[in-house]
C-alpha positions as a Markdown table, in Angstrom:
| # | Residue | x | y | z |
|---|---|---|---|---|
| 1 | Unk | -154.1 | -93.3 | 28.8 |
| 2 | Unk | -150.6 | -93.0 | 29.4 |
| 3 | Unk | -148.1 | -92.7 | 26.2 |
| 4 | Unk | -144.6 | -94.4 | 26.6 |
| 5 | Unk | -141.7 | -93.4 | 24.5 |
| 6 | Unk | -140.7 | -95.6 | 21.3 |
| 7 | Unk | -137.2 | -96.4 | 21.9 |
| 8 | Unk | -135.5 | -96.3 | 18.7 |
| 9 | Unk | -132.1 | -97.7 | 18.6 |
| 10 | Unk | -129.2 | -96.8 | 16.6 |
| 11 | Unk | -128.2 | -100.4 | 15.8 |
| 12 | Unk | -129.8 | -102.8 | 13.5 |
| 13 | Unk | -131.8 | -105.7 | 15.5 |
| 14 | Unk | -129.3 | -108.1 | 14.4 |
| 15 | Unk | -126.5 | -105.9 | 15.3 |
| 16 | Unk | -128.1 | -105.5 | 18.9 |
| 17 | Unk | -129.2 | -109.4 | 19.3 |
| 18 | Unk | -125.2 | -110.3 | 18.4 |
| 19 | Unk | -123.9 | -108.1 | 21.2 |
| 20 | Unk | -126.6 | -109.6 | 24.0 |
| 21 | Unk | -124.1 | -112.3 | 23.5 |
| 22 | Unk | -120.4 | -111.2 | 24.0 |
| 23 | Unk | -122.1 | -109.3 | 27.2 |
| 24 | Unk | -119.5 | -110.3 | 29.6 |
| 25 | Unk | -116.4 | -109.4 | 26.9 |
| 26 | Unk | -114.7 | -106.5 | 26.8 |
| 27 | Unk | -112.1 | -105.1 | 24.2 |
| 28 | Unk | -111.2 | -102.6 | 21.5 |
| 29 | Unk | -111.8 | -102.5 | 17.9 |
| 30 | Unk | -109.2 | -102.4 | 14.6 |
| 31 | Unk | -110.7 | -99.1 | 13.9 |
| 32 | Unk | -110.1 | -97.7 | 17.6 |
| 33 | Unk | -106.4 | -99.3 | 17.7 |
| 34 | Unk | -105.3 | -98.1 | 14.7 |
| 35 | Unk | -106.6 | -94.5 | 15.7 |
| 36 | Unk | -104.9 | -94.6 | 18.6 |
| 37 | Unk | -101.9 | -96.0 | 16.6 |
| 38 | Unk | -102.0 | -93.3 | 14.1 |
| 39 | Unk | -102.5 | -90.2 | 16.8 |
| 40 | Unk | -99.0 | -91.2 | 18.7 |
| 41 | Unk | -97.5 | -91.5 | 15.3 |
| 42 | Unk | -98.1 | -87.8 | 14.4 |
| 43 | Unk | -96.9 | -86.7 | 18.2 |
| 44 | Unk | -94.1 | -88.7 | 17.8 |
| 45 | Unk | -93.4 | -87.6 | 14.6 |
| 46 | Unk | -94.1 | -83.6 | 15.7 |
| 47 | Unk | -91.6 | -84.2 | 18.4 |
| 48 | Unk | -89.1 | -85.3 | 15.8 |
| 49 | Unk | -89.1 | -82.6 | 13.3 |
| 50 | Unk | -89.1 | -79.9 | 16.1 |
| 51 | Unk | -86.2 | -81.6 | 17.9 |
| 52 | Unk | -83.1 | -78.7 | 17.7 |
| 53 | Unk | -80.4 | -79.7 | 15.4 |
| 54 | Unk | -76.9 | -80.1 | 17.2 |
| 55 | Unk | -75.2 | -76.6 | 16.8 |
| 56 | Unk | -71.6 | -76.7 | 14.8 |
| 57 | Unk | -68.3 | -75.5 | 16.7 |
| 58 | Unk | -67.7 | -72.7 | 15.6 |
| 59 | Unk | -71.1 | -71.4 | 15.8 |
| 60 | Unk | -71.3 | -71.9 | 19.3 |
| 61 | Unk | -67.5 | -70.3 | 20.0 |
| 62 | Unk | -68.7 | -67.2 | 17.9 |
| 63 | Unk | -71.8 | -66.6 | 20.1 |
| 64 | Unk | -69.9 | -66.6 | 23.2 |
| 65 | Unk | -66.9 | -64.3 | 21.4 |
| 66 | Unk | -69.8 | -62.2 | 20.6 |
| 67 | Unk | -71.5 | -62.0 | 24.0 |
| 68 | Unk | -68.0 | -62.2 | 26.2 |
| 69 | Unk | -67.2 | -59.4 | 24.1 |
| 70 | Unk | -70.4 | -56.9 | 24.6 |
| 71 | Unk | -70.1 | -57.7 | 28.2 |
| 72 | Unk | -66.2 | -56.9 | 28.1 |
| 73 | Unk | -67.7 | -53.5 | 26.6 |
| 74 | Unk | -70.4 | -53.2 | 29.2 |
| 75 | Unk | -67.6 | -53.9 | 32.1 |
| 76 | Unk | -65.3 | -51.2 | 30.3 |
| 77 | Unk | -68.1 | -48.6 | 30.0 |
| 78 | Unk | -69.6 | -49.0 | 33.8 |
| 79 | Unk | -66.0 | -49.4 | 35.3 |
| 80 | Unk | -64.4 | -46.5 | 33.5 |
| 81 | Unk | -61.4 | -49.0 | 33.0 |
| 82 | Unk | -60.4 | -50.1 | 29.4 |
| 83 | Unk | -60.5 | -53.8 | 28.8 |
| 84 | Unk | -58.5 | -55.8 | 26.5 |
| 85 | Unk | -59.3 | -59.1 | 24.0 |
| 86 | Unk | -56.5 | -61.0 | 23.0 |
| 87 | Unk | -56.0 | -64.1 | 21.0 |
| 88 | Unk | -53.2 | -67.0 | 20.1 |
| 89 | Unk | -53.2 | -70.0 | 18.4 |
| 90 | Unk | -55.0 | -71.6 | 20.9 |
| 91 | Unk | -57.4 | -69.8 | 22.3 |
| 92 | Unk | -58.2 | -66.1 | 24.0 |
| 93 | Unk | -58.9 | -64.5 | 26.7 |
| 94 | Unk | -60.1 | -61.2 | 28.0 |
| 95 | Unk | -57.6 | -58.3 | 30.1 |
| 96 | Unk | -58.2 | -55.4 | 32.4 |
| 97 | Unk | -55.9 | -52.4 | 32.1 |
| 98 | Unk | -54.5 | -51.7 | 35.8 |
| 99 | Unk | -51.3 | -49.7 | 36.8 |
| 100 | Unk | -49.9 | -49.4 | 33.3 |
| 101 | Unk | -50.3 | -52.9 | 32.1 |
| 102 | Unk | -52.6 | -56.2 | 30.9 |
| 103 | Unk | -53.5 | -58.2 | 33.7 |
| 104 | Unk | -55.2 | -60.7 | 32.2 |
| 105 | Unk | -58.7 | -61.8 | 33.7 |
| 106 | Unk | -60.4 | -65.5 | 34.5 |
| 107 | Unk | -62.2 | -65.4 | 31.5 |
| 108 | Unk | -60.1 | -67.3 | 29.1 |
| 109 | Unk | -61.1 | -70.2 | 26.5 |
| 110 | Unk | -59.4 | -72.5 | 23.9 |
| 111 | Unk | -60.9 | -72.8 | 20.2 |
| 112 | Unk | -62.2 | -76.3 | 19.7 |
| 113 | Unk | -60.5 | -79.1 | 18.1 |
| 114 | Unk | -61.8 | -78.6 | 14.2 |
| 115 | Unk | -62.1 | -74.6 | 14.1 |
| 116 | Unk | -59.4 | -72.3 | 12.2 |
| 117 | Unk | -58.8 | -68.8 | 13.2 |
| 118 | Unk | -58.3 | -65.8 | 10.8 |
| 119 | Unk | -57.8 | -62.5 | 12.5 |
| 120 | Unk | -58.0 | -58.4 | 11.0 |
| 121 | Unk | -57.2 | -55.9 | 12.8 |
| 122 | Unk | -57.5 | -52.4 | 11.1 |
| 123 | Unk | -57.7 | -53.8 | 8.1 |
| 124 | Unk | -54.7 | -55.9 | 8.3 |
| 125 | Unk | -54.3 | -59.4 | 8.8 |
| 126 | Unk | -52.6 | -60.5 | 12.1 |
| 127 | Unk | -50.2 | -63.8 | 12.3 |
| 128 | Unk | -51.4 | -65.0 | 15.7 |
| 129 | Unk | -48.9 | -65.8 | 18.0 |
| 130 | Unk | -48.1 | -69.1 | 18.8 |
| 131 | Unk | -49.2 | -70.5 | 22.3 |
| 132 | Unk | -47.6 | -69.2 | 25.1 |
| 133 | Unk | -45.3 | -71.6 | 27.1 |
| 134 | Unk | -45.1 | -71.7 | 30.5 |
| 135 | Unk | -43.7 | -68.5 | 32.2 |
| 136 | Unk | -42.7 | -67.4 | 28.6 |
| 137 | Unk | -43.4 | -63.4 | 27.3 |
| 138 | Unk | -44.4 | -64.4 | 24.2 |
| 139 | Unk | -47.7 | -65.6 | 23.3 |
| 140 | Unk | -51.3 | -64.2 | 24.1 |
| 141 | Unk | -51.4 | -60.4 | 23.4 |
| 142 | Unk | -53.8 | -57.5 | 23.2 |
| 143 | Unk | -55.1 | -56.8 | 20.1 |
| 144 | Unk | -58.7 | -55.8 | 20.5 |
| 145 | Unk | -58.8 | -52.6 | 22.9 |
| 146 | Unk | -62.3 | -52.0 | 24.5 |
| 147 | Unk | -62.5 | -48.0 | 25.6 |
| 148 | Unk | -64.4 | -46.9 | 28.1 |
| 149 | Unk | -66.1 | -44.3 | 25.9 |
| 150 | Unk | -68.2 | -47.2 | 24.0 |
| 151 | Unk | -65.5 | -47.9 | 21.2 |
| 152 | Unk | -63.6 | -50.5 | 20.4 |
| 153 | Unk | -61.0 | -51.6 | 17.9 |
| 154 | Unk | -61.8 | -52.2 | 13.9 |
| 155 | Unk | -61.6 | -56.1 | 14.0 |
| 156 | Unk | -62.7 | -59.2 | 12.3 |
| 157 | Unk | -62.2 | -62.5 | 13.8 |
| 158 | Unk | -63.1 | -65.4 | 11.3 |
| 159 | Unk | -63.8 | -68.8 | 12.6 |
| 160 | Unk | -63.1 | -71.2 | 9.8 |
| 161 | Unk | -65.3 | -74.9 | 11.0 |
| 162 | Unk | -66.4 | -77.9 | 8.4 |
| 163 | Unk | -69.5 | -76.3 | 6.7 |
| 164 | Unk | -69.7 | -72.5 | 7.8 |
| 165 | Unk | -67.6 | -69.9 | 8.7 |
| 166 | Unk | -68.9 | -67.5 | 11.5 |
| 167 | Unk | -67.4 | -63.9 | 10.9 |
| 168 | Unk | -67.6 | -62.0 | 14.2 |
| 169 | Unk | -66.5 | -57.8 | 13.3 |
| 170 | Unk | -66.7 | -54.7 | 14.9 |
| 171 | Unk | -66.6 | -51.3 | 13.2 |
| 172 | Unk | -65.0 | -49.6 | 15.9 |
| 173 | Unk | -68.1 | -48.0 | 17.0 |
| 174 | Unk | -69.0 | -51.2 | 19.7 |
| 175 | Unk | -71.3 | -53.0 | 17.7 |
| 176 | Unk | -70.5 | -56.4 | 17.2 |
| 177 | Unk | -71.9 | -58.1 | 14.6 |
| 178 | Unk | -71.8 | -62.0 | 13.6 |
| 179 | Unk | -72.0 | -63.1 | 10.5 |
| 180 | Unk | -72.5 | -66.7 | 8.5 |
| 181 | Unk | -70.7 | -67.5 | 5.3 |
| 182 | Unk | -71.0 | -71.1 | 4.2 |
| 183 | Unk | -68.3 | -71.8 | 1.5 |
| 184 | Unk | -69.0 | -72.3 | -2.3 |
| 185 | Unk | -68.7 | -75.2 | -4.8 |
| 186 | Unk | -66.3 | -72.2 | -6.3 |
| 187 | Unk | -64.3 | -71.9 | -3.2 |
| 188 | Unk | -64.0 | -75.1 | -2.5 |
């Protein structure tokens, strides 16, 4: 005699007899949409909060000062040729030291619209010039001197924006090093 297998099911009879007669219906469930609802809400909602903030002004001015300027250094120290940075009103730029004078290179930028400029040099705060007109002397200057030997001028350039300041100094030893101050209620 030959046993066959009791085949239990999972569902209750009535459960099983009810479905014999949707058969040809198909479909999903509340409980399966509103899983499916619920697991693109927490992606979309993962995406969100790791979404980069838009960066301020003068945070991204300062971290090209601060890069320009250690590859200024870099230039200088390969090269054997001193480099210059120098800064106005409007903007600054970057100079090479060739037969006696500043020839002033193609790397040159103006601050943006809502940042204010402080500048020490040696411990002494520096009036920037104005900008330079048109086939005028005046204007644009050297201040910061990068040496071929590693060093460069004491300096401290402060870029004032709407919430933070970004502090980019230099010891005089080549390390440049930017800072973030954001202003207090006692400051303010």
């Amino acid at each position: 005699m030959i046993k066959r297998p009791i085949l239990i099911s999972a569902y209750p009879l009535s459960l099983k007899k009810r479905s014999k007669s949707f058969k040809g219906e198909a479909g999903f469930t509340l409980a399966e949409v509103m899983v499916v609802l619920l697991i693109i809400g927490l992606l979309s909602g993962a995406v969100i909060m790791t979404r980069p903030t838009p960066k301020a002004p003068e945070i991204i001015q300062a971290e090209a000062i601060s890069v320009a300027l250690g590859q200024a250094m870099q230039t200088a120290i390969i090269t054997g040729q001193p480099r210059g940075f120098g800064l106005d009103e409007a903007g600054y730029g970057f100079y090479l030291f060739e037969d006696g004078q500043w020839i002033e290179t193609l790397q040159t930028a103006q601050w943006g619209p809502d940042i204010d400029v402080s500048f020490t040099l040696e411990g002494r705060t520096i009036d920037l010039p104005k900008e330079r007109s048109e086939g005028a002397e005046d204007g644009r200057i050297v201040q910061v001197l990068l040496e071929p030997i590693g060093q460069m001028s004491h300096f401290s350039l402060t870029l004032n924006g709407a919430d933070t300041q970004r502090i980019i100094t230099s010891d005089g030893s080549g390390e440049i090093v930017v800072t973030e101050r954001r202003p207090s209620s006692a400051d303010e």
